[in-house]
BAMI-264191 format. One record per residue: residue number from 1; y, z, x of N, C-alpha, C, CB in turn; residue in three letters. Coordinates in pm, whole numbers. Glycine has a CB too. Layout:
REC   nr    n.yy    n.zz    n.xx   ca.yy   ca.zz   ca.xx    c.yy    c.zz    c.xx   cb.yy   cb.zz   cb.xx  rest
REC  NUM       Y       Z       X       Y       Z       X       Y       Z       X       Y       Z       X   ALA
...
//
This chain:
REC   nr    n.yy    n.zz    n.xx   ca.yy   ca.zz   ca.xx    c.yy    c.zz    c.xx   cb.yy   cb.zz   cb.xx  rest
REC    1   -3150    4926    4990   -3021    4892    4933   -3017    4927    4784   -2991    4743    4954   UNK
REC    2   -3131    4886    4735   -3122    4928    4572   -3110    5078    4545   -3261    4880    4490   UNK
REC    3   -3175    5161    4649   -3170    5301    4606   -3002    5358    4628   -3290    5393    4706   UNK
REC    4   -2993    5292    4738   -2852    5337    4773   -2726    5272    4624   -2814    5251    4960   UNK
REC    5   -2736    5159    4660   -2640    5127    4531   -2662    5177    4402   -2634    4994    4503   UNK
REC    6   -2777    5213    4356   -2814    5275    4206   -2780    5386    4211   -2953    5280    4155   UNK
REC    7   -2810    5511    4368   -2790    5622    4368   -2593    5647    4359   -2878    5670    4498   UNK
REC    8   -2530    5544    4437   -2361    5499    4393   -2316    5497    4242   -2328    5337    4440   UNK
REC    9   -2413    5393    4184   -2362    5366    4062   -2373    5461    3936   -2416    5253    4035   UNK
REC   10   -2493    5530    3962   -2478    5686    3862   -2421    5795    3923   -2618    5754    3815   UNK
REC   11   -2350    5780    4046   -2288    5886    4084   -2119    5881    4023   -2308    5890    4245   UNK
REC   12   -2084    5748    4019   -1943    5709    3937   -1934    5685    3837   -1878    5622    3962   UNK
REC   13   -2070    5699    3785   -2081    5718    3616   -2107    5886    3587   -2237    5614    3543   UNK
REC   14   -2129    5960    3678   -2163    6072    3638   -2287    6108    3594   -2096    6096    3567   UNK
REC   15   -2374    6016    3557   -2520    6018    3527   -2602    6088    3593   -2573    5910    3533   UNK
REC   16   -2683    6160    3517   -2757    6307    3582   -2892    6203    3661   -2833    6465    3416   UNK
REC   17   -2893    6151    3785   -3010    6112    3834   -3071    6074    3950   -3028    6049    3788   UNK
REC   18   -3186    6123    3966   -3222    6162    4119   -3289    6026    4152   -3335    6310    4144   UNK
REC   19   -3232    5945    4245   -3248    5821    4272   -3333    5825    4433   -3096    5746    4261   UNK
REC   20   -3429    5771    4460   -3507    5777    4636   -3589    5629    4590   -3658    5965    4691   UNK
REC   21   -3610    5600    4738   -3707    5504    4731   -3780    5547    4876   -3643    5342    4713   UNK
REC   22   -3878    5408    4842   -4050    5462    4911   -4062    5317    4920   -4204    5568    4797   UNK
REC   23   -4153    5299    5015   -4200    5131    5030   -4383    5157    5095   -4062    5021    5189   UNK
REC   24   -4436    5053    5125   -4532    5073    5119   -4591    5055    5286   -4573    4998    5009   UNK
REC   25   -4477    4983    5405   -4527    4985    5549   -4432    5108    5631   -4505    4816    5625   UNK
REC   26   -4334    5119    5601   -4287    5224    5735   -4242    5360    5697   -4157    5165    5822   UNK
REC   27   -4264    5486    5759   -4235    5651    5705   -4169    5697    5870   -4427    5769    5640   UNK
REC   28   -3994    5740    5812   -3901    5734    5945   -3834    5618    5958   -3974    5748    6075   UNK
REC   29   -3818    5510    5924   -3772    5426    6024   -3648    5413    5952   -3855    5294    6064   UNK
REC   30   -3503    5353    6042   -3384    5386    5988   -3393    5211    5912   -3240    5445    6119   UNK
REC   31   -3296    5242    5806   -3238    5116    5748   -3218    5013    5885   -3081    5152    5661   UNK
REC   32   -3221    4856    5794   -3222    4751    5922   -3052    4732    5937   -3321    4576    5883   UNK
REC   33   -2985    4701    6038   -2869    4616    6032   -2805    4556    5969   -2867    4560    6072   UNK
REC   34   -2897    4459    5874   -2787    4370    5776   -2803    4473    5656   -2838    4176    5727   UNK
REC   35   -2893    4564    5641   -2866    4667    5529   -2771    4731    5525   -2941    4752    5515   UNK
REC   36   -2779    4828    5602   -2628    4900    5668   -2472    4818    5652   -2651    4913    5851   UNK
REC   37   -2525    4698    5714   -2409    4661    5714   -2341    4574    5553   -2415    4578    5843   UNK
REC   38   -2433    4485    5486   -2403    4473    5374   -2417    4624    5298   -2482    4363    5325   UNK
REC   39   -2423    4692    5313   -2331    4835    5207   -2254    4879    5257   -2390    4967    5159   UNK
REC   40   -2188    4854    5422   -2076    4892    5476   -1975    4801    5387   -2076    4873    5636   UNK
REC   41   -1983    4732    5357   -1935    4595    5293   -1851    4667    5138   -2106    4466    5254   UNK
REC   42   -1949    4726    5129   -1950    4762    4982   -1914    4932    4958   -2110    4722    4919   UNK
REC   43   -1878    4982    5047   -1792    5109    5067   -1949    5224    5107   -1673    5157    4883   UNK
REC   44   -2033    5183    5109   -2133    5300    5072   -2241    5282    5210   -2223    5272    4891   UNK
REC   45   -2232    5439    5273   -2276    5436    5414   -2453    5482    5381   -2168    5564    5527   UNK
REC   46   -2549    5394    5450   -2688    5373    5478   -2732    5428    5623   -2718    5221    5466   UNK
REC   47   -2617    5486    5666   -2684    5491    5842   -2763    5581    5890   -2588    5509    5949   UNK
REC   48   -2789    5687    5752   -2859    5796    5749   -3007    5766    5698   -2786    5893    5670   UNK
REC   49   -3001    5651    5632   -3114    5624    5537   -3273    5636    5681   -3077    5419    5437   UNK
REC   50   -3396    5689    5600   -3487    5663    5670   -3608    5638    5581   -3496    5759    5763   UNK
REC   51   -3656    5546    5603   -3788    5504    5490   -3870    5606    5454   -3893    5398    5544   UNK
REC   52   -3971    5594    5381   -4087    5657    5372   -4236    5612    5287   -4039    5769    5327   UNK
REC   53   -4297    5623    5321   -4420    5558    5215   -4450    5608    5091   -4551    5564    5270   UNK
REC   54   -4449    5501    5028   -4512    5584    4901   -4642    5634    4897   -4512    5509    4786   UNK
REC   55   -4653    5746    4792   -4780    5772    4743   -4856    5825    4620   -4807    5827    4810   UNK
REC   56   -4918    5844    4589   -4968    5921    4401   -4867    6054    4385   -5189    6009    4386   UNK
REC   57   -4874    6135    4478   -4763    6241    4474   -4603    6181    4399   -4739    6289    4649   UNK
REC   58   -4552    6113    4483   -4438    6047    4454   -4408    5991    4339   -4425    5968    4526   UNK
REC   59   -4518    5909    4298   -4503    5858    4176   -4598    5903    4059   -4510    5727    4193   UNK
REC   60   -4613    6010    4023   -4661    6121    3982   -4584    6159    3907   -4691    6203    4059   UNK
REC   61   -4458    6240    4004   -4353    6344    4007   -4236    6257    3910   -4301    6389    4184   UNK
REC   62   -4208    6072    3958   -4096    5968    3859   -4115    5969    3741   -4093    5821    3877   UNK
REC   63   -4020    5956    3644   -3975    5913    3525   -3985    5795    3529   -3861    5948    3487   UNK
REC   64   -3961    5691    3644   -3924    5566    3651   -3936    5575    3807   -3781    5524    3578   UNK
REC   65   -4019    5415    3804   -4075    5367    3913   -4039    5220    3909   -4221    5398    3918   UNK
REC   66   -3922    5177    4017   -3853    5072    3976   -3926    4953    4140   -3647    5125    3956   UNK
REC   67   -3978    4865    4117   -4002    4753    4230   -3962    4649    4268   -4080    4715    4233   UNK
REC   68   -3939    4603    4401   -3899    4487    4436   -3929    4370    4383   -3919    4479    4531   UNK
REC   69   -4108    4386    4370   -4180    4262    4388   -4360    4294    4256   -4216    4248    4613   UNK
REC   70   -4379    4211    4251   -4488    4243    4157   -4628    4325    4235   -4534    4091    4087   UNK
REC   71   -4603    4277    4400   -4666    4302    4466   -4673    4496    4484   -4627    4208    4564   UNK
REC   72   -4558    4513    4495   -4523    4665    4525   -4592    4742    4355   -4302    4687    4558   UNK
REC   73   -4563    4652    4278   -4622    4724    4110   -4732    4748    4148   -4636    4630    3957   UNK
REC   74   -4809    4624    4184   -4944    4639    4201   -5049    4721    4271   -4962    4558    4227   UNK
REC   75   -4967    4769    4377   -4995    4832    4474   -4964    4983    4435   -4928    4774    4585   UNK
REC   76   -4857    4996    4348   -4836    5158    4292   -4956    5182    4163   -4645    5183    4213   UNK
REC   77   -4962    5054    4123   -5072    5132    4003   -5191    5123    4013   -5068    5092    3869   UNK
REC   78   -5206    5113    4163   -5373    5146    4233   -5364    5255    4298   -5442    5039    4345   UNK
REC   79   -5269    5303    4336   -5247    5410    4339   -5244    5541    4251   -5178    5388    4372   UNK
REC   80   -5205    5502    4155   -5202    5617    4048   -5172    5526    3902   -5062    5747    4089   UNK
REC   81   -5294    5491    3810   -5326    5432    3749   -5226    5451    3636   -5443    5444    3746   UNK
REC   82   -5239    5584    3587   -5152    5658    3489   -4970    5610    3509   -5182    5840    3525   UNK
REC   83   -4921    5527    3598   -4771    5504    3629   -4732    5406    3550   -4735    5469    3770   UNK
REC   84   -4850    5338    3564   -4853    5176    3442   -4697    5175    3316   -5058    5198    3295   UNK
REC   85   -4728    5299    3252   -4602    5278    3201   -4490    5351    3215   -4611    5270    3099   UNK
REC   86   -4437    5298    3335   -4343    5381    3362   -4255    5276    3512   -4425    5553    3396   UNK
REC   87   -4381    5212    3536   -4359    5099    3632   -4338    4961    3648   -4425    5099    3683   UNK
REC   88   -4208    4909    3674   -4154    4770    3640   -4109    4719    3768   -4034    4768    3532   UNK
REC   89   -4085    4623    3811   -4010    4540    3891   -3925    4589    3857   -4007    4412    3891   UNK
REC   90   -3782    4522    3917   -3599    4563    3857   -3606    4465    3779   -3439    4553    3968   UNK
REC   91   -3652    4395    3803   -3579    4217    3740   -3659    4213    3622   -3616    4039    3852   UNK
REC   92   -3788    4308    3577   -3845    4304    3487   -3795    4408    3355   -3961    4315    3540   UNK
REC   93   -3779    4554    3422   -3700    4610    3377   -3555    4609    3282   -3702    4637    3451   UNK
REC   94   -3481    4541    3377   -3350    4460    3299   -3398    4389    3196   -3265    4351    3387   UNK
REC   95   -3488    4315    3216   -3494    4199    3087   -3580    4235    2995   -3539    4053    3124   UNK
REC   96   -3668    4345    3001   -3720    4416    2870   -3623    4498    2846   -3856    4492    2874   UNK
REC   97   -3542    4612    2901   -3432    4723    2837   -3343    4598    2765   -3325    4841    2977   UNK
REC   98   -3292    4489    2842   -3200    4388    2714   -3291    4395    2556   -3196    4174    2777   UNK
REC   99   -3431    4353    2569   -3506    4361    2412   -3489    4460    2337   -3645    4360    2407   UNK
REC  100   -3537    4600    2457   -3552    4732    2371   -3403    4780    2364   -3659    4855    2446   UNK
REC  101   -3284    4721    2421   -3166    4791    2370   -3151    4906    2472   -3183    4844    2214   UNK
REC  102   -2973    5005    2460   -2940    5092    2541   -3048    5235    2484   -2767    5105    2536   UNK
REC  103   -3073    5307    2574   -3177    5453    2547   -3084    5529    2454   -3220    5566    2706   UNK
REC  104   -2969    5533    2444   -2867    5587    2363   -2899    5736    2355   -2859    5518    2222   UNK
REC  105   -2959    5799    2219   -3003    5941    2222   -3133    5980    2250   -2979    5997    2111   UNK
REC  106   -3216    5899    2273   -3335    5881    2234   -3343    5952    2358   -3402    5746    2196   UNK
REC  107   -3498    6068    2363   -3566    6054    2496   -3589    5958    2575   -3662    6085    2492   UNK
REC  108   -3581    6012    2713   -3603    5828    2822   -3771    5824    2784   -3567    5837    3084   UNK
REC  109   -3915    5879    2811   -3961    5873    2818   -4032    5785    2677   -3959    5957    2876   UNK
REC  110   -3965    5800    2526   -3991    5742    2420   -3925    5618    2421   -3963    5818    2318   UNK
REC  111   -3791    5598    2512   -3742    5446    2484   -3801    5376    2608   -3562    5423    2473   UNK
REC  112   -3882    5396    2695   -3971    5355    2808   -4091    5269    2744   -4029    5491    2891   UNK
REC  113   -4145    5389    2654   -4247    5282    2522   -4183    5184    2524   -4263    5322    2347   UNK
REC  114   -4053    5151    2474   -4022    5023    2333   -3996    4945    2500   -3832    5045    2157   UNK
REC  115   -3947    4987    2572   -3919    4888    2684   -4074    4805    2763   -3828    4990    2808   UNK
REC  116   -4153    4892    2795   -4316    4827    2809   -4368    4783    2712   -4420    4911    2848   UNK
REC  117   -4299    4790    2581   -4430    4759    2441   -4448    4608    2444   -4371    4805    2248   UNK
REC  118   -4584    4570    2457   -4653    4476    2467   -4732    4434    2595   -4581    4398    2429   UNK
REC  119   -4651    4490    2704   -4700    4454    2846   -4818    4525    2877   -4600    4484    2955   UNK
REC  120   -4887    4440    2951   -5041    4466    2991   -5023    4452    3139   -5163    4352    2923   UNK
REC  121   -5176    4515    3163   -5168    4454    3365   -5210    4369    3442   -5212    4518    3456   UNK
REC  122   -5311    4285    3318   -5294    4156    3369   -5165    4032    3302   -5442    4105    3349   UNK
REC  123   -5084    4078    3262   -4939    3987    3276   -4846    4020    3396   -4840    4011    3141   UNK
REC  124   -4895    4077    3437   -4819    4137    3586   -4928    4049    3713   -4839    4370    3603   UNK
REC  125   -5045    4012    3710   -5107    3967    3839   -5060    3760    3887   -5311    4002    3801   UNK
REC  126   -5094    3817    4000   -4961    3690    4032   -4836    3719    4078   -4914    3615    3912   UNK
REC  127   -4785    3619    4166   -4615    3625    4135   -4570    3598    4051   -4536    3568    4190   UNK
REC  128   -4423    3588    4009   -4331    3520    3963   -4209    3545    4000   -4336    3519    3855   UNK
REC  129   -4145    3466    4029   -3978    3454    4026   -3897    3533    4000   -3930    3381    3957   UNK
REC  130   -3915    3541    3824   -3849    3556    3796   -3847    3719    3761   -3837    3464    3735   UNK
REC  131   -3977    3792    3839   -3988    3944    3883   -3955    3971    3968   -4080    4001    3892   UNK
REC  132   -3891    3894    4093   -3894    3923    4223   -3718    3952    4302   -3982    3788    4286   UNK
REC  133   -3763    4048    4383   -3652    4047    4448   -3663    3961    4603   -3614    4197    4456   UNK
REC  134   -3610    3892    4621   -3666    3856    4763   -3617    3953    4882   -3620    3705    4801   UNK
REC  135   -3683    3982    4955   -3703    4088    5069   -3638    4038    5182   -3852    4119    5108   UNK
REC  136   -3512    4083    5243   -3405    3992    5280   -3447    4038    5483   -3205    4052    5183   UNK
REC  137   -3537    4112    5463   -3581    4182    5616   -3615    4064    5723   -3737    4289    5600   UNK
REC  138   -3551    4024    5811   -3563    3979    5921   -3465    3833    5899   -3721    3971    5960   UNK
REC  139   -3402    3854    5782   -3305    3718    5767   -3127    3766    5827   -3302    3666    5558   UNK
REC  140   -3061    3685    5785   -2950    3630    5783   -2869    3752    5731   -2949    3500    5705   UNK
REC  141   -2809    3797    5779   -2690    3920    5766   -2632    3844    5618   -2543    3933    5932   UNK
REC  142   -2596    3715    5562   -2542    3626    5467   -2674    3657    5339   -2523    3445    5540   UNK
REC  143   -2781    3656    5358   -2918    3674    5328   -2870    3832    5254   -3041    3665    5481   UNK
REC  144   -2880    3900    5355   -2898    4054    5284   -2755    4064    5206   -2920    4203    5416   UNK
REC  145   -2646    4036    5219   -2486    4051    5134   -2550    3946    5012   -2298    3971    5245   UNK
REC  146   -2605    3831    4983   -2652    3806    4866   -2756    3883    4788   -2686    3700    4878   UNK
REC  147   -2864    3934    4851   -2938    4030    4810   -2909    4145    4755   -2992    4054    4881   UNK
REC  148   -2774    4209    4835   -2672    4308    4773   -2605    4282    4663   -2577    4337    4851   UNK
REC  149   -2576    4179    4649   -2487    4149    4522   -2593    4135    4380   -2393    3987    4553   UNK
REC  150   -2731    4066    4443   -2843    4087    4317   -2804    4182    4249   -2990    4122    4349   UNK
REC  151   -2887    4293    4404   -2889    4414    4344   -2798    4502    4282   -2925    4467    4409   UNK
REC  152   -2686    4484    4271   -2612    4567    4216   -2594    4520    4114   -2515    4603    4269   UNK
REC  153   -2569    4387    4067   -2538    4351    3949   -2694    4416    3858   -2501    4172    3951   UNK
REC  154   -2769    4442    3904   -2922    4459    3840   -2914    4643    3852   -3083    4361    3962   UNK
REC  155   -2851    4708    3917   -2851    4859    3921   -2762    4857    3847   -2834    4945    4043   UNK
REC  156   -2651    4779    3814   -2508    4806    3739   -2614    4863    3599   -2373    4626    3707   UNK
REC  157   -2668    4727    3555   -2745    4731    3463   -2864    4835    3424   -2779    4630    3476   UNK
REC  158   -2912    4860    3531   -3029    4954    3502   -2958    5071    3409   -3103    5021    3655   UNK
REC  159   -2861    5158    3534   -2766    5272    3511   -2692    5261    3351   -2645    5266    3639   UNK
REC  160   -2664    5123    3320   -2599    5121    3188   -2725    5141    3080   -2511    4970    3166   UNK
REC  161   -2813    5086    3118   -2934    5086    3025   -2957    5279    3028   -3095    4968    3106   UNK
REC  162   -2989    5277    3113   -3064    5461    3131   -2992    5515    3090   -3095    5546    3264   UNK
REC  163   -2838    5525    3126   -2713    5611    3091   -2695    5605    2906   -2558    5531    3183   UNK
REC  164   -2681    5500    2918   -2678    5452    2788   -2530    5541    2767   -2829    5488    2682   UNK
REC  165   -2456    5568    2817   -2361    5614    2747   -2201    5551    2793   -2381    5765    2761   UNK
REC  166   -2206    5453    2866   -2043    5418    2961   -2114    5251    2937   -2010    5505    3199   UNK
REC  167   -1957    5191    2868   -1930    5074    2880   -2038    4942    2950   -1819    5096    2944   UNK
REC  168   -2079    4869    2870   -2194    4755    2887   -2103    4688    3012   -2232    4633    2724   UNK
REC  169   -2185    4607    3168   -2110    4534    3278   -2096    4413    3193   -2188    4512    3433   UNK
REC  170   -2025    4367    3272   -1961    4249    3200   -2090    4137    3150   -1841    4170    3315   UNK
REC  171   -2191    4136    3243   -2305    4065    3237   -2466    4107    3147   -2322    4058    3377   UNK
REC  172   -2422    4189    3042   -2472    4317    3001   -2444    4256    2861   -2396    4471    3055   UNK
REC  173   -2526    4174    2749   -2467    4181    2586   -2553    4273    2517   -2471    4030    2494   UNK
//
């Protein structure tokens, strides 16, 4: 859902950016039901979507390596050690780009610094909350349409941050 709505939201901003996602159990398998259907919801068709696994290749090749869960971080930067900065949760992401401010002119890769500056990899081990997306797979069709609404309010944001160039969301100072 996040790839799909982020890949939406810089497409109506015009923002030059190649949006995919990767997970770490299934390669082929189609989006679930309440996925599909919470973005049917939301004008934007998933019925094509088919997973795939991540791997060092994949996240190699990103500018930005965006995660559900601290778990999925963790799991990409054992994979390919070198991603470290470049790799955030969403929910972590948002709330360091609020510190470091919109990328404006700046290279992405130099305002990526000011957005990781300070973070280490052991402040990432563990959960927390308030990194997490909860994983709405095998719940409540009501479940995944709240999960949708996270996420978009959190892609609204990403896209305004990266874009840096179109109007802050309303939830955005």
């Amino acid at each position: 859902m996040a790839e799909a709505l982020l890949r939406h939201r810089a497409g109506q901003l015009s923002l030059d950016l190649t949006v995919s996602s990767a997970g770490l159990m299934y390669d082929g398998a189609p989006a679930s039901d309440g996925a599909i259907e919470a973005m049917r919801r939301r004008k934007i068709d998933m019925s094509g979507h088919a997973s795939r696994v991540v791997h060092a290749g994949l996240l190699a090749e990103a500018d930005l390596v965006l995660c559900m869960a601290r778990m999925h971080l963790r799991e990409a930067i054992v994979m390919d050690r070198d991603c470290f900065g470049k790799t955030f949760t969403v929910k972590e992401f948002v709330r360091r780009a609020e510190g470091a401010g919109p990328r404006g002119a700046e290279a992405f890769p130099d305002w990526l610094v000011h957005v990781g500056a300070g973070r280490t990899p052991t402040s990432l081990l563990g959960d927390d909350p308030a990194d997490e997306v909860r994983d709405p797979l095998g719940r409540s069709n009501r479940f995944y349409r709240r999960t949708a609404e996270e996420l978009a309010k959190l892609t609204d944001q990403i896209a305004w941050f990266v874009g840096a160039v179109v109007p802050a969301p309303a939830d955005v100072e």
